[in-house]
PDB file as gemmi writes it, atoms N, CA and C in Angstrom:
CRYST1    1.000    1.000    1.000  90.00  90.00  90.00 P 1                      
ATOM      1  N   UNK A   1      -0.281 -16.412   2.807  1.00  0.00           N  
ATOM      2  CA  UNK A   1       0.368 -15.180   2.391  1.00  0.00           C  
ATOM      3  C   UNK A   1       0.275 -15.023   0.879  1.00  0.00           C  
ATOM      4  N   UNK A   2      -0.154 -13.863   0.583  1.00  0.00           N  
ATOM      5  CA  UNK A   2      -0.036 -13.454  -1.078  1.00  0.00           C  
ATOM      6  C   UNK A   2       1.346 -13.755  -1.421  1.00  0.00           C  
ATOM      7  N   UNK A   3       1.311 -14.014  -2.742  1.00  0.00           N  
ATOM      8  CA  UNK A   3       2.812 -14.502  -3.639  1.00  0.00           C  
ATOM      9  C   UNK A   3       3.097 -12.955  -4.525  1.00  0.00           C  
ATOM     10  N   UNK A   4       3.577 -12.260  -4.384  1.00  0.00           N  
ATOM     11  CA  UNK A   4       4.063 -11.188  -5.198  1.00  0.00           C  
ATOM     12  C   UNK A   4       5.265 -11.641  -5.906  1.00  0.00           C  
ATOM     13  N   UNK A   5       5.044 -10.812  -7.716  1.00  0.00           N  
ATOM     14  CA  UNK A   5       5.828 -11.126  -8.717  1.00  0.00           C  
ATOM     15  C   UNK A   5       6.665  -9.694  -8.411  1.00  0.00           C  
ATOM     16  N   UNK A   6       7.752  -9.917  -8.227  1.00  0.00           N  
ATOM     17  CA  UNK A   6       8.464  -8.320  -8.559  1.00  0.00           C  
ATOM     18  C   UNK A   6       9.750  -8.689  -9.675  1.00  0.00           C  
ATOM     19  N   UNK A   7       9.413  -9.107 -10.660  1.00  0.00           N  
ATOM     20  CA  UNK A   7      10.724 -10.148 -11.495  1.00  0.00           C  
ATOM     21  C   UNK A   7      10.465  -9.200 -12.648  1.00  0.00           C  
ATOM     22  N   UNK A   8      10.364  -7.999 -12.898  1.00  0.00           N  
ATOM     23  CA  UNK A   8      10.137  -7.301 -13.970  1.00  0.00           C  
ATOM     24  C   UNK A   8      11.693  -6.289 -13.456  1.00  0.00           C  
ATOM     25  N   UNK A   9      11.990  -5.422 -15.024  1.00  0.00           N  
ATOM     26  CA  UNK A   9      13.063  -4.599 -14.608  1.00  0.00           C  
ATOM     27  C   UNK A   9      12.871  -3.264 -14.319  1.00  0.00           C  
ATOM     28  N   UNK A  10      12.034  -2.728 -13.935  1.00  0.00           N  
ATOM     29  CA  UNK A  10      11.544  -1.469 -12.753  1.00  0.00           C  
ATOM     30  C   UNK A  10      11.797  -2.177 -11.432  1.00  0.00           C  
ATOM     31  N   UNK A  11      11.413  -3.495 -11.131  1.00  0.00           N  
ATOM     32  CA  UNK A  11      11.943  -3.695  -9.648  1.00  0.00           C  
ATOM     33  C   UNK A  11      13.670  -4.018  -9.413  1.00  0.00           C  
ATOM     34  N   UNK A  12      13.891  -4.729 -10.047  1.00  0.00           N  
ATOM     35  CA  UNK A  12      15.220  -5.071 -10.220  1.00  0.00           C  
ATOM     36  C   UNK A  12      16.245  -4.229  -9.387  1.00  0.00           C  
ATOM     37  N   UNK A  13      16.171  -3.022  -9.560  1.00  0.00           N  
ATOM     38  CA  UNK A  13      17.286  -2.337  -9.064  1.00  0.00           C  
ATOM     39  C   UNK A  13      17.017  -2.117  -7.122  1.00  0.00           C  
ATOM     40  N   UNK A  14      16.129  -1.945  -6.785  1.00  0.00           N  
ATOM     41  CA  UNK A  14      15.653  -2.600  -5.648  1.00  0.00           C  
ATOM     42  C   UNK A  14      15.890  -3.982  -5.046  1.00  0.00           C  
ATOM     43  N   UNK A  15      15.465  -4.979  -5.544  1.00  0.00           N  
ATOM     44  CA  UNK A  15      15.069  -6.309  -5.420  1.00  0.00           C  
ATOM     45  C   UNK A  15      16.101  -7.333  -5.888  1.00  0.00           C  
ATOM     46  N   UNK A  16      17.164  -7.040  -6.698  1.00  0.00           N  
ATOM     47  CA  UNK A  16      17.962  -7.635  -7.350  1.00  0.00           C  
ATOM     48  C   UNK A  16      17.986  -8.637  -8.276  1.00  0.00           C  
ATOM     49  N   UNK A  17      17.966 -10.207  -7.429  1.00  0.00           N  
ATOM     50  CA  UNK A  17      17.942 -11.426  -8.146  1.00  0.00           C  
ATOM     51  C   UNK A  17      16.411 -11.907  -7.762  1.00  0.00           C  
ATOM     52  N   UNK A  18      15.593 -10.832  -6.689  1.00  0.00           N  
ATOM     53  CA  UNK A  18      14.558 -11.406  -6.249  1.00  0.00           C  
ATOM     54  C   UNK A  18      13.214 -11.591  -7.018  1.00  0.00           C  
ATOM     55  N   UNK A  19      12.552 -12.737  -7.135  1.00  0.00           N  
ATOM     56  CA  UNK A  19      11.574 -12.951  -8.339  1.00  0.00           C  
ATOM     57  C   UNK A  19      10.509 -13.140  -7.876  1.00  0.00           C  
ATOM     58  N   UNK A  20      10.115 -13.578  -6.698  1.00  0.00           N  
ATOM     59  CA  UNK A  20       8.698 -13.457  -5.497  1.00  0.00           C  
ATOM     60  C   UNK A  20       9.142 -13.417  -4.606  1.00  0.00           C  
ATOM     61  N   UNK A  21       7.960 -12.689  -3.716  1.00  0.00           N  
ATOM     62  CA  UNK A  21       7.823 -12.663  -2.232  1.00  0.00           C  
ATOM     63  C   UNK A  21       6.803 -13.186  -1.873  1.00  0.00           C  
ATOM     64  N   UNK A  22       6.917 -13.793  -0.696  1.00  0.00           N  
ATOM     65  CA  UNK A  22       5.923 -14.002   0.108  1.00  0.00           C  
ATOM     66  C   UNK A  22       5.526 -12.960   1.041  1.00  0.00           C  
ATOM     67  N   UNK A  23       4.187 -11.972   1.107  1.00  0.00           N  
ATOM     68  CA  UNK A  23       3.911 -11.228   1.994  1.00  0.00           C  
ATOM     69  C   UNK A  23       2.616 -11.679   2.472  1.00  0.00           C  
ATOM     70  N   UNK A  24       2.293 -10.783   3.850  1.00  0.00           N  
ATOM     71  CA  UNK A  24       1.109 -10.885   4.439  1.00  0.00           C  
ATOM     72  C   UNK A  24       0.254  -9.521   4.694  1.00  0.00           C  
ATOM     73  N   UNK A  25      -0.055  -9.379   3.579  1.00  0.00           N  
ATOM     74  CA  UNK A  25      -1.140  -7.556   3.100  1.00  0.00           C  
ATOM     75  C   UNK A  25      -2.596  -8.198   2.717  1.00  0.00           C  
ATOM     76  N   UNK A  26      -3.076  -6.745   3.180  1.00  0.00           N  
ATOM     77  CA  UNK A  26      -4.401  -7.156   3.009  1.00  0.00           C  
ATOM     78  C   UNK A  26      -5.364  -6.213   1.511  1.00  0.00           C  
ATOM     79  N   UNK A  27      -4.473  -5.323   1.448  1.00  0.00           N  
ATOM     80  CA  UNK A  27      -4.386  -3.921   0.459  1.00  0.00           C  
ATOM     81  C   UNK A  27      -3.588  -3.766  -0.213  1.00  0.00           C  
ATOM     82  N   UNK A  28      -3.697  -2.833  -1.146  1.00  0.00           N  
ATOM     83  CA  UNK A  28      -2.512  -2.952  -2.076  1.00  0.00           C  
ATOM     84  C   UNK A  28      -1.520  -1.916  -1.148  1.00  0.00           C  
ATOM     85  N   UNK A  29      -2.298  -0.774  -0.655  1.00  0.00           N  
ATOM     86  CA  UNK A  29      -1.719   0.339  -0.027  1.00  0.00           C  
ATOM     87  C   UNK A  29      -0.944  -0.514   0.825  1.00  0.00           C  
ATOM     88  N   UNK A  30      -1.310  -1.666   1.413  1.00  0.00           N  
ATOM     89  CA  UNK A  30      -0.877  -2.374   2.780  1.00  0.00           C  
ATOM     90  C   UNK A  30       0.917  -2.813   2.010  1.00  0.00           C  
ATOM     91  N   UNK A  31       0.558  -3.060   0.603  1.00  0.00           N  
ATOM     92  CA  UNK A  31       1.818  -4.380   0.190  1.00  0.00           C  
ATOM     93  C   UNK A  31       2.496  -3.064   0.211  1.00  0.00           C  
ATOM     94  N   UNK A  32       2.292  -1.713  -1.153  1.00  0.00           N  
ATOM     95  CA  UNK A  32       3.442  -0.754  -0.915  1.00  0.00           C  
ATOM     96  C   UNK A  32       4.157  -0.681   0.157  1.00  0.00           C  
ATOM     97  N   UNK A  33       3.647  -0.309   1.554  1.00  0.00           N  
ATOM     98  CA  UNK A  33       4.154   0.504   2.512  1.00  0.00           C  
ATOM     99  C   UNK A  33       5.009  -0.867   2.670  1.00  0.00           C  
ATOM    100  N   UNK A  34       5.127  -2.359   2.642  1.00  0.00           N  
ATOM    101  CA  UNK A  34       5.655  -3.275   2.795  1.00  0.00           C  
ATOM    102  C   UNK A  34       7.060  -3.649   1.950  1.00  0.00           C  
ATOM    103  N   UNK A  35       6.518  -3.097   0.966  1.00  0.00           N  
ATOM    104  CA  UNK A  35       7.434  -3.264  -0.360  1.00  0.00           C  
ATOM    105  C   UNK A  35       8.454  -1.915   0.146  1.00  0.00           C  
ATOM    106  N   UNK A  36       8.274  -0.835   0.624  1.00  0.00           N  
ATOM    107  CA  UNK A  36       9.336   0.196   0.946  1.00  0.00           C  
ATOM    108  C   UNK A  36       9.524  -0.063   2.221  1.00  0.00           C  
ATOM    109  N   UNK A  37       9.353  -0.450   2.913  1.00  0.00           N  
ATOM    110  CA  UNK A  37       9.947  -0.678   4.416  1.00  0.00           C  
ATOM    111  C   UNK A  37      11.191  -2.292   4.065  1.00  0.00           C  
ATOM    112  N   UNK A  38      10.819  -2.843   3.118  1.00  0.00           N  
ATOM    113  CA  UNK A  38      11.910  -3.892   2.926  1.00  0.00           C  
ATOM    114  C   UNK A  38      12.483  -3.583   1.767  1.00  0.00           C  
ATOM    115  N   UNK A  39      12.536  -2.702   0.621  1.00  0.00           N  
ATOM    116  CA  UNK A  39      13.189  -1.998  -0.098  1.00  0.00           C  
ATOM    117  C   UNK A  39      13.038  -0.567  -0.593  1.00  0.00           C  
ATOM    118  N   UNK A  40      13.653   0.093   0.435  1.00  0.00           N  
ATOM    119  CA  UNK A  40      13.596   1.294   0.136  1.00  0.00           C  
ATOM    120  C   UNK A  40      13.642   2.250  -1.026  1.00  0.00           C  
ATOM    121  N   UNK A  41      12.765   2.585  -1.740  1.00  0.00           N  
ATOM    122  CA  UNK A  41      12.539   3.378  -2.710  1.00  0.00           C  
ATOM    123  C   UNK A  41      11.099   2.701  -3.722  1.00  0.00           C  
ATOM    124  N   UNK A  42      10.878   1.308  -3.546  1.00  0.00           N  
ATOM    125  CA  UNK A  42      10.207   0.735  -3.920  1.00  0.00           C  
ATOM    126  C   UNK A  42       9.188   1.116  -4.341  1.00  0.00           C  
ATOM    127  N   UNK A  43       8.379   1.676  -3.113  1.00  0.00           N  
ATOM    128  CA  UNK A  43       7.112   1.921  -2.829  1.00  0.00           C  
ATOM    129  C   UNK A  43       7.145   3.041  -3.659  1.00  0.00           C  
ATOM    130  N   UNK A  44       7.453   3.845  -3.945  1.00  0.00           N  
ATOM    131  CA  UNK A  44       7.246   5.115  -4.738  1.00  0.00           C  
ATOM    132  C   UNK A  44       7.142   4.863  -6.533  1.00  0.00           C  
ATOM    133  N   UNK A  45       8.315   3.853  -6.711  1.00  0.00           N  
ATOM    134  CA  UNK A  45       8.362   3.535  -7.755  1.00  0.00           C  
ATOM    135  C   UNK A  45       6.880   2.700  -8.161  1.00  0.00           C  
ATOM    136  N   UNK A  46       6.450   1.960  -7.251  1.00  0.00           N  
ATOM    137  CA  UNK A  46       5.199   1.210  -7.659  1.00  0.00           C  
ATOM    138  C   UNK A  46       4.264   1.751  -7.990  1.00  0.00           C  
ATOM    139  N   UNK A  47       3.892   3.058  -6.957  1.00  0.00           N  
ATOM    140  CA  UNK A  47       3.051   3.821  -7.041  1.00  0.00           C  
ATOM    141  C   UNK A  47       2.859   5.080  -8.260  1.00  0.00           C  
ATOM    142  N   UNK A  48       4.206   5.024  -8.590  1.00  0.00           N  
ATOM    143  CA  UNK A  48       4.297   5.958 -10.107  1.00  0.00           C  
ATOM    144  C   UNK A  48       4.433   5.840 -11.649  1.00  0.00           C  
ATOM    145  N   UNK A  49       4.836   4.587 -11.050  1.00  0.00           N  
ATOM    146  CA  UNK A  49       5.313   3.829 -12.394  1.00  0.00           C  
ATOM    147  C   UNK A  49       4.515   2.516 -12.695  1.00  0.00           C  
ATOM    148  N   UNK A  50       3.759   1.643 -11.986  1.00  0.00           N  
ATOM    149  CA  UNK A  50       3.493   0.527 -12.040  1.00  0.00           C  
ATOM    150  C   UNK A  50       2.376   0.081 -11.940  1.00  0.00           C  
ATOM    151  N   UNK A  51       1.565  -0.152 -12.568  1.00  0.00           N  
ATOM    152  CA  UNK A  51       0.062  -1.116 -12.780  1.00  0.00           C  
ATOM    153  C   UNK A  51       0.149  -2.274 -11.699  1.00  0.00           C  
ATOM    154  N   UNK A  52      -1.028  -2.835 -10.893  1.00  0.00           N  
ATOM    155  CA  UNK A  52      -1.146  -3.868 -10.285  1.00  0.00           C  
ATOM    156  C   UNK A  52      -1.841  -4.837 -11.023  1.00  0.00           C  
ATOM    157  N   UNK A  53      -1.472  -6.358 -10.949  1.00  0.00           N  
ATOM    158  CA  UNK A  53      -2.587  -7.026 -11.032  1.00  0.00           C  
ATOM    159  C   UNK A  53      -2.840  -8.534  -9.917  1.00  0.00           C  
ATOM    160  N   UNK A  54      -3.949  -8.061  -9.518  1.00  0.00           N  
ATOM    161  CA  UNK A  54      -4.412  -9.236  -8.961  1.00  0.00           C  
ATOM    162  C   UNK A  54      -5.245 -10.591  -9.202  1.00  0.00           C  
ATOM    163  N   UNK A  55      -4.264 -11.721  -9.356  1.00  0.00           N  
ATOM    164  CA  UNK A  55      -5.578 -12.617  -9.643  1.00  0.00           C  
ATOM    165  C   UNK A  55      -5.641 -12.539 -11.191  1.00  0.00           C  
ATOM    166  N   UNK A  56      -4.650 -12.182 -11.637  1.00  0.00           N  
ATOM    167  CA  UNK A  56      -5.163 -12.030 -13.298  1.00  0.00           C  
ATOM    168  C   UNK A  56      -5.517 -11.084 -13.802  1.00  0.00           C  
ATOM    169  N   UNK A  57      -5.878  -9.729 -12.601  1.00  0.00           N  
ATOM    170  CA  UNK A  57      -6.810  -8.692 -13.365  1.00  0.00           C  
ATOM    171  C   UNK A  57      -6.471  -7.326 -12.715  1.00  0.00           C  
ATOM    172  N   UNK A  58      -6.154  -6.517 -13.868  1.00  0.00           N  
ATOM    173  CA  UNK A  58      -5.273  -5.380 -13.285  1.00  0.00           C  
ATOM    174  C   UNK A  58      -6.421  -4.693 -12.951  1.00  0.00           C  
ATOM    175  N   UNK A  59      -6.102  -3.950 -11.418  1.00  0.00           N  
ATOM    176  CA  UNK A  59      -6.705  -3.198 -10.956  1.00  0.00           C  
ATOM    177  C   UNK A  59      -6.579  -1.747 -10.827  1.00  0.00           C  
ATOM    178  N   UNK A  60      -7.774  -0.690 -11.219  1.00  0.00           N  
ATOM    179  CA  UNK A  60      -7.940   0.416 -11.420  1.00  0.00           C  
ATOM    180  C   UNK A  60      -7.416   1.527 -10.359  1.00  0.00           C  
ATOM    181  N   UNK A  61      -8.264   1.541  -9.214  1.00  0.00           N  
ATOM    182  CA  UNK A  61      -8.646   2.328  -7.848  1.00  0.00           C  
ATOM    183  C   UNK A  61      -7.734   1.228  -6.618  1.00  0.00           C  
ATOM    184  N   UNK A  62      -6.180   1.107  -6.846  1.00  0.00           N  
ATOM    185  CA  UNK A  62      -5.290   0.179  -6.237  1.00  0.00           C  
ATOM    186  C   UNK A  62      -5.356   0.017  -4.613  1.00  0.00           C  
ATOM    187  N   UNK A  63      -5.215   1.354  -4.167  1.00  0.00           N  
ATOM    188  CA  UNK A  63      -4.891   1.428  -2.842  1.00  0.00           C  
ATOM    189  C   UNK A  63      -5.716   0.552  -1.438  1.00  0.00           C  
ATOM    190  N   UNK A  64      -7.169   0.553  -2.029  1.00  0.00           N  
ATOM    191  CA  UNK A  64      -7.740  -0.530  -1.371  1.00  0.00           C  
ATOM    192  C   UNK A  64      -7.957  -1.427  -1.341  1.00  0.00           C  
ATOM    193  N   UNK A  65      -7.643  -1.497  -2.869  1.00  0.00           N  
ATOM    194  CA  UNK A  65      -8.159  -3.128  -3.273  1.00  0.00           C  
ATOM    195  C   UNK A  65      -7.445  -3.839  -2.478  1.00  0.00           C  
ATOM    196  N   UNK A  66      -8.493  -4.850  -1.614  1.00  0.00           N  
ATOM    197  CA  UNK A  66      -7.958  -6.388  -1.531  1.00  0.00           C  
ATOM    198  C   UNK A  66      -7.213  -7.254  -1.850  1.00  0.00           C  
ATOM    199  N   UNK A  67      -6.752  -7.895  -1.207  1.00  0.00           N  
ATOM    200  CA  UNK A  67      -5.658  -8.547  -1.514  1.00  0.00           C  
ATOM    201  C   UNK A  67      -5.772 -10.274  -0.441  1.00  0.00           C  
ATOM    202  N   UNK A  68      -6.174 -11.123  -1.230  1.00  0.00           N  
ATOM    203  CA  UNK A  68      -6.237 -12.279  -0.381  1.00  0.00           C  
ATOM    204  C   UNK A  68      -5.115 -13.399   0.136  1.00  0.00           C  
ATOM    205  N   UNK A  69      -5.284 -13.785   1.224  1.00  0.00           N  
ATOM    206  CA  UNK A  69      -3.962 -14.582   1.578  1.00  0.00           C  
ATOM    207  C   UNK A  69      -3.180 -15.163   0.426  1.00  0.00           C  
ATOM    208  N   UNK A  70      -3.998 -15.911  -0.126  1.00  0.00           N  
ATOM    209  CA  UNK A  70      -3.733 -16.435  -1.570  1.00  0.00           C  
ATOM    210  C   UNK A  70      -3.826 -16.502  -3.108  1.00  0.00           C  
ATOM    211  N   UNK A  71      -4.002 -15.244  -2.998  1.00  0.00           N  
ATOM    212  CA  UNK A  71      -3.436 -14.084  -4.276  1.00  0.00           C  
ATOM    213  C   UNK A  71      -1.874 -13.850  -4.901  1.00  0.00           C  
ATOM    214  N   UNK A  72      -2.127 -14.026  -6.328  1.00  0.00           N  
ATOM    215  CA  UNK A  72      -0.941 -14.182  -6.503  1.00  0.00           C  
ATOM    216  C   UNK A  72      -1.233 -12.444  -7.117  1.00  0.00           C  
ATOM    217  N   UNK A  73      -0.146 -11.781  -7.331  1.00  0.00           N  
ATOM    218  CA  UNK A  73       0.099 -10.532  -7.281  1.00  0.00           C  
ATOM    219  C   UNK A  73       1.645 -10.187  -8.020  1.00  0.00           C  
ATOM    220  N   UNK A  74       0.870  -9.092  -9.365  1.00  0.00           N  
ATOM    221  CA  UNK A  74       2.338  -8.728 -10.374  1.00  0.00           C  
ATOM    222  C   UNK A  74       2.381  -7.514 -10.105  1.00  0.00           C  
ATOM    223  N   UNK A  75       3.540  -6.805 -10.476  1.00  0.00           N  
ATOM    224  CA  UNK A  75       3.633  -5.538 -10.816  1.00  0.00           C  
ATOM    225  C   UNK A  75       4.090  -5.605 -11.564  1.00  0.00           C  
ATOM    226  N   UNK A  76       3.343  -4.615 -12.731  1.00  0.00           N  
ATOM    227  CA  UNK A  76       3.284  -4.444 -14.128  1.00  0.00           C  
ATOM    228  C   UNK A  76       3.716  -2.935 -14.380  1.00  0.00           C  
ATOM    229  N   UNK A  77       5.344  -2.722 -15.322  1.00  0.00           N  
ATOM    230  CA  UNK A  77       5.653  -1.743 -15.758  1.00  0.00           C  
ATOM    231  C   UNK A  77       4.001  -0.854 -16.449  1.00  0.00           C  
ATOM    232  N   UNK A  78       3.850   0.281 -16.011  1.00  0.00           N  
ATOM    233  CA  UNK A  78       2.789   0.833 -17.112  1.00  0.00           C  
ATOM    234  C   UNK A  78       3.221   1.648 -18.697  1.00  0.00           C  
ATOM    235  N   UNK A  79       2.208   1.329 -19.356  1.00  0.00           N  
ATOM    236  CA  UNK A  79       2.271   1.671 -20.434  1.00  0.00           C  
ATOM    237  C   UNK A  79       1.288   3.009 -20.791  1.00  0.00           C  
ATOM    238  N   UNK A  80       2.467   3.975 -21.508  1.00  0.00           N  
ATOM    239  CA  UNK A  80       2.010   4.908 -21.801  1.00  0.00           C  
ATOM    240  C   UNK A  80       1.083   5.568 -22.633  1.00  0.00           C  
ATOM    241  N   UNK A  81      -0.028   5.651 -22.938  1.00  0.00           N  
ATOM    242  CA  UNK A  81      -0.728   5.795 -24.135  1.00  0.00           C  
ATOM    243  C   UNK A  81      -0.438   6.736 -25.140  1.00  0.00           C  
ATOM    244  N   UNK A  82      -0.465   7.296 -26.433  1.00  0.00           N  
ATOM    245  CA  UNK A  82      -0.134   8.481 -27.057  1.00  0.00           C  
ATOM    246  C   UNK A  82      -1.099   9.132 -28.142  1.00  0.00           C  
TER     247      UNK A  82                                                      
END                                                                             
């Protein structure tokens, strides 16, 4: 199972004291719909607010990307450019 980081404070209010999960996704689209079916509102927030990275390396075009059993996996507040 992928190790997801959700220990940043965009998840927090969701997730609480929680600092990883263990899930079993194969997509990123796969972890969202996972991430809002076990905390509701989640998934939206990830998707609007939040950079992925997998493996070390934030990914662009999220929704399909892969995701391996043993992938470790952050969500990263995004940063705004100006």
């Amino acid at each position: 199972m992928a190790t997801v980081n959700v220990s940043n404070q965009m998840c927090r209010p969701y997730v609480g004291d929680t600092q990883e999960l263990e899930l079993e996704v194969d997509t990123v689209r796969a972890l969202i719909n996972e991430l809002e079916r076990r905390f509701p509102g989640l998934g939206p927030q990830v998707e609007e607010s939040m950079a992925v990275a997998i493996d070390g390396v934030i990914v662009q075009d999220t929704y399909l990307e892969p995701i391996g059993p043993d992938s470790e996996v952050f969500l990263i507040p995004k940063i705004a450019g100006g």
